[in-house]
C-alpha positions as CSV (number, residue, x, y, z in Angstrom):
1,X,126.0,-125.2,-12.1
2,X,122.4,-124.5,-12.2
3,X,120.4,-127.0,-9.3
4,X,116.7,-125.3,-9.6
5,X,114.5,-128.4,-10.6
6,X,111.0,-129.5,-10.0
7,X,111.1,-132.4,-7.6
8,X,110.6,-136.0,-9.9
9,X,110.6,-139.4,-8.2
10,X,113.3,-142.3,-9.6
11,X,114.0,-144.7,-7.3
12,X,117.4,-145.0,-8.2
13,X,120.2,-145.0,-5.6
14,X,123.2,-143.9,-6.2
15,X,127.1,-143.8,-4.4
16,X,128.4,-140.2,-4.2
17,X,131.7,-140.6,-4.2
18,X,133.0,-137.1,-3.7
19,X,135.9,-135.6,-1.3
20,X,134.8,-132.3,-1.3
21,X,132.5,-131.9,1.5
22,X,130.3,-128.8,0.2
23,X,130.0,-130.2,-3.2
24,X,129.3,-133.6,-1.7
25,X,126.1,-132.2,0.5
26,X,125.0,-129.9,-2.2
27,X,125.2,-132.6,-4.9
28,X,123.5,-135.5,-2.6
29,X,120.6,-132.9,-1.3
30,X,119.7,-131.5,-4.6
31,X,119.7,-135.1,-6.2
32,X,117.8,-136.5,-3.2
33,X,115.0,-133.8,-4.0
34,X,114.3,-135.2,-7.3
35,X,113.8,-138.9,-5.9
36,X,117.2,-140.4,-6.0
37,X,118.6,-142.3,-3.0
38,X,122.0,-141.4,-1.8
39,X,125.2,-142.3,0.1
40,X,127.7,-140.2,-0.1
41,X,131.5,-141.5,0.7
42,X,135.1,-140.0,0.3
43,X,136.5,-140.7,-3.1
44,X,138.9,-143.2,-2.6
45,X,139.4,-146.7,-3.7
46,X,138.7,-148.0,0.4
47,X,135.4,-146.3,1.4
48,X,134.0,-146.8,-1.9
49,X,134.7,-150.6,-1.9
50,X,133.8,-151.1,1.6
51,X,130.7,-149.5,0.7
52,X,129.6,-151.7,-2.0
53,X,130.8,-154.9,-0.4
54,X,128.3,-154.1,2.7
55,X,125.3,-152.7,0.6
56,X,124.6,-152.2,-3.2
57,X,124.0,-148.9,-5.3
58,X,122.6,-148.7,-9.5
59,X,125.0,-146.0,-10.2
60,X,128.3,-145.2,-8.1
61,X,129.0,-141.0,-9.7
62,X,133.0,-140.6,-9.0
63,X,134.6,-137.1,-8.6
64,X,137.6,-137.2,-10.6
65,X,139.1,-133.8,-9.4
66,X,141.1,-135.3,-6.7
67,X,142.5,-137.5,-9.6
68,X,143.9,-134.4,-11.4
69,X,147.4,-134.1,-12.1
70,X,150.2,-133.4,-15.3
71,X,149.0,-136.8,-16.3
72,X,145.6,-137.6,-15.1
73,X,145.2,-140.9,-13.4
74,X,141.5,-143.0,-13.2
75,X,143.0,-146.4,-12.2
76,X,140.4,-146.0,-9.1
77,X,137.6,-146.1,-11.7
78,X,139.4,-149.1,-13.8
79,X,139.6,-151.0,-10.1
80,X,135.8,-150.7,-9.4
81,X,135.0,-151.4,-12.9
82,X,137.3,-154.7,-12.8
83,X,135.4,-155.7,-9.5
84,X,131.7,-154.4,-9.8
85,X,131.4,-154.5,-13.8
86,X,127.8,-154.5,-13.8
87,X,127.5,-151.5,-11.6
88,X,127.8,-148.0,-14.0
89,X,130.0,-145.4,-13.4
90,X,130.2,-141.4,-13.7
91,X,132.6,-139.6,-13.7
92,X,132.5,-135.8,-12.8
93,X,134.9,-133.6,-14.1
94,X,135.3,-129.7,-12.8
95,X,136.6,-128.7,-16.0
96,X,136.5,-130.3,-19.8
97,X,140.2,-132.4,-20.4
98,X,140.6,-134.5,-23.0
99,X,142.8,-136.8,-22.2
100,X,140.8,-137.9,-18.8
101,X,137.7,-138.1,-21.1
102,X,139.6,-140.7,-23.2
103,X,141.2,-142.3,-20.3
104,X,137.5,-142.8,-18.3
105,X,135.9,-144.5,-20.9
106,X,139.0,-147.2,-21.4
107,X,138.9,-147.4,-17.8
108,X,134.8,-148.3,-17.8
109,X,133.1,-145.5,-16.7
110,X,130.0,-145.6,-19.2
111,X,129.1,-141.5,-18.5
112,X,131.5,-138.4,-18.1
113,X,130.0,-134.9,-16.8
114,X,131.7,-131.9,-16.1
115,X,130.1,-129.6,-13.8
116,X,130.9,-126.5,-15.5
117,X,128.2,-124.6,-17.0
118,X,125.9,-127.7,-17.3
119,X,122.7,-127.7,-15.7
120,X,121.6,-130.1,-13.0
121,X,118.7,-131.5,-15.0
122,X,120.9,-132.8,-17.4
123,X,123.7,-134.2,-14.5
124,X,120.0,-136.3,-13.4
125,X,119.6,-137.3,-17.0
126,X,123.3,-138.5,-17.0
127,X,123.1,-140.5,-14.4
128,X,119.3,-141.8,-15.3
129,X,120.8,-142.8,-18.9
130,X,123.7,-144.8,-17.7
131,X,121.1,-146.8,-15.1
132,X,119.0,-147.5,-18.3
133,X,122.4,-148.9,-19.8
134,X,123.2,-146.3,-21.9
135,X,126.3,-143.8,-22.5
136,X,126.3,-140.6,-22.0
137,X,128.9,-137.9,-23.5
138,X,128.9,-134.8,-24.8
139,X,130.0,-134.4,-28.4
140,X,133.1,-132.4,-27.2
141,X,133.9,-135.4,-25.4
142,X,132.8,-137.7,-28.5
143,X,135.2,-136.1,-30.3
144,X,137.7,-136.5,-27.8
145,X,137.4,-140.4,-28.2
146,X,137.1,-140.1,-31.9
147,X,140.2,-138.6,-32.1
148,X,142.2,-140.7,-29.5
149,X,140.4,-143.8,-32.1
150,X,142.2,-142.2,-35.6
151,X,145.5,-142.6,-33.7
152,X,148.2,-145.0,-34.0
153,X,148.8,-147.3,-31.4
154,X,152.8,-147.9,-29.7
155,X,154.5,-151.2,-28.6
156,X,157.7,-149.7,-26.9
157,X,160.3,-152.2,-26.7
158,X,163.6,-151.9,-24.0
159,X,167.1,-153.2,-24.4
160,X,168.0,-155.3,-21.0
161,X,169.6,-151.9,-20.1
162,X,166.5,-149.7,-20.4
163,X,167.4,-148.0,-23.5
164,X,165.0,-147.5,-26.6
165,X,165.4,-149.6,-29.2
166,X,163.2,-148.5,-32.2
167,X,161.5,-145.4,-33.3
168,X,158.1,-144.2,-32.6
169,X,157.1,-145.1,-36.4
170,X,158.9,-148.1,-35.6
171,X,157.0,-149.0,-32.2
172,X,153.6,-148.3,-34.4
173,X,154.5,-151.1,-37.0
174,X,154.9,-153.7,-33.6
175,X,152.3,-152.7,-32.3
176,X,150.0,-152.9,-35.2
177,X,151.8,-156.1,-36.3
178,X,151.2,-158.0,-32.7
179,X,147.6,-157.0,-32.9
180,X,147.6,-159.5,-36.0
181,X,147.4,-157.3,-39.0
182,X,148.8,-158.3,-42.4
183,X,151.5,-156.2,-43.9
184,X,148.7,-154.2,-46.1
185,X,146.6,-153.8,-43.1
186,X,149.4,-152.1,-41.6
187,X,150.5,-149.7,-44.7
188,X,146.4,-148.9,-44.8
189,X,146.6,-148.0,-41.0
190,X,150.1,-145.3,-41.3
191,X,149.3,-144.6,-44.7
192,X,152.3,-146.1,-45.9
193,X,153.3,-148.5,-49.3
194,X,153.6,-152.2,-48.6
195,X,157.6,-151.7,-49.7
196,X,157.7,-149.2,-47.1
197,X,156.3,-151.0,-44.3
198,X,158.7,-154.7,-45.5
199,X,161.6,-152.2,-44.9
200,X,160.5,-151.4,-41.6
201,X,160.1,-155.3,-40.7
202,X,163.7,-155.9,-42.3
203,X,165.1,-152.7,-39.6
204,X,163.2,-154.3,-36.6
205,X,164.0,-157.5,-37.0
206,X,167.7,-156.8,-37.5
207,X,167.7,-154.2,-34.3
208,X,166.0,-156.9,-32.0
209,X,168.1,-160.0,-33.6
210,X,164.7,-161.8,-34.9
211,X,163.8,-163.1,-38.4
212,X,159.6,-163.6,-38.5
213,X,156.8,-161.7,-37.7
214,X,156.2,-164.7,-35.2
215,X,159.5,-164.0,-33.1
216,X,158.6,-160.4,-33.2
217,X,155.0,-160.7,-31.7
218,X,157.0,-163.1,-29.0
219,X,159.2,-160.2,-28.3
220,X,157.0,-157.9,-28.0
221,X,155.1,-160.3,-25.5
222,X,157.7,-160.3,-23.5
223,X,159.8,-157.2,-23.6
224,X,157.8,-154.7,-25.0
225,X,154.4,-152.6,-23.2
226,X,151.6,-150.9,-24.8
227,X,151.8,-146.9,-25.2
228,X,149.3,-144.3,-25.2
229,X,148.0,-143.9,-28.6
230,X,150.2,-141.6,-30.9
231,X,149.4,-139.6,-33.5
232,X,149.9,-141.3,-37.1
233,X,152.9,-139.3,-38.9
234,X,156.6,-140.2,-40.1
């Protein structure tokens, strides 16, 4: 990551939240010579909290490579963003991931950088841009949320025992049916016939003992939960 900038002044201050300690200081010196004011905390759910509860910041910047894992995990950024929704966040990533792209954006964050081989001028116009209100994302990350947008969503519904009760084209047609769309909506959605998607309703409703679309969304309400978006396909 290149950091060689001419000084500029902002005035914006901003919460580096960051557990790496020699990213932390290069990322908070470098920003403070082009006229940002920082902080700089751990990055954890506590510190950053106590932080904003005792002072203020325009833009809290998130490191999400602590977060990594099989299944990436930015609850901590859906947390801040449920109690401080007018503050923006970024997110920095080390590396591009898609699915942590998608997830940051559902979870609030309003701009997504990853440090590698991006310049620091444009990390300032990141976090500039989201102050002014603004998103920022990359196009590769664009297409990362388009994509996650042309899939299908799930409603997976559980027997008392824990067992699966319908199949994933199955779990689409709940979900798609609780979100209130009409049985053409729904074969426009899977790419399905009309025929095709009644004969699903007739196979739910006789697996889960119901007769209506109403009793199904009633179900769902109460035994099923939302999946990650799947892609559409038989």
């Amino acid at each position: 990551m290149t950091i060689e900038t001419p000084p500029s002044s902002t005035g914006i201050s901003v919460l580096l939240a960051d557990s790496k300690q020699m990213e932390s200081q290069l990322l908070a010196g470098s920003l403070r010579h082009r006229g940002f004011e920082v902080l700089s905390c751990r990055s954890e759910i506590s510190p950053i909290v106590d932080f904003l509860q005792g002072g203020s910041a325009d833009v809290v910047v998130i490191s999400c490579a602590a977060l990594y894992s099989t299944a990436p995990d930015v609850a901590m950024v859906r947390t801040l963003h449920l109690m401080y929704p007018q503050i923006p966040k970024v997110c920095l990533m080390d590396i591009e991931n898609a699915q942590l792209a998608v997830q940051a954006f559902r979870s609030g964050a309003r701009g997504l950088f990853c440090l590698e081989n991006s310049s620091f001028q444009l990390f300032c116009e990141c976090i500039e841009r989201v102050h002014r209100g603004e998103i920022f994302a990359t196009n590769q990350q664009l297409s990362y949320l388009l994509d996650s947008v042309c899939q299908s969503p799930c409603m997976r519904v559980l027997s008392a025992t824990g067992a699966t009760l319908l199949t994933s084209r199955e779990e689409q047609v709940v979900a798609l049916v609780t979100d209130g769309l009409s049985n053409r909506n729904v074969a426009n959605e899977l790419g399905l016939s009309e025929h095709t998607v009644k004969k699903y309703l007739f196979r739910i409703f006789e697996k889960l003992g119901i007769s209506s679309r109403v009793e199904l969304v009633l179900y769902a309400f109460h035994h099923g939960s939302p999946q990650p978006a799947a892609q559409i396909g038989d």
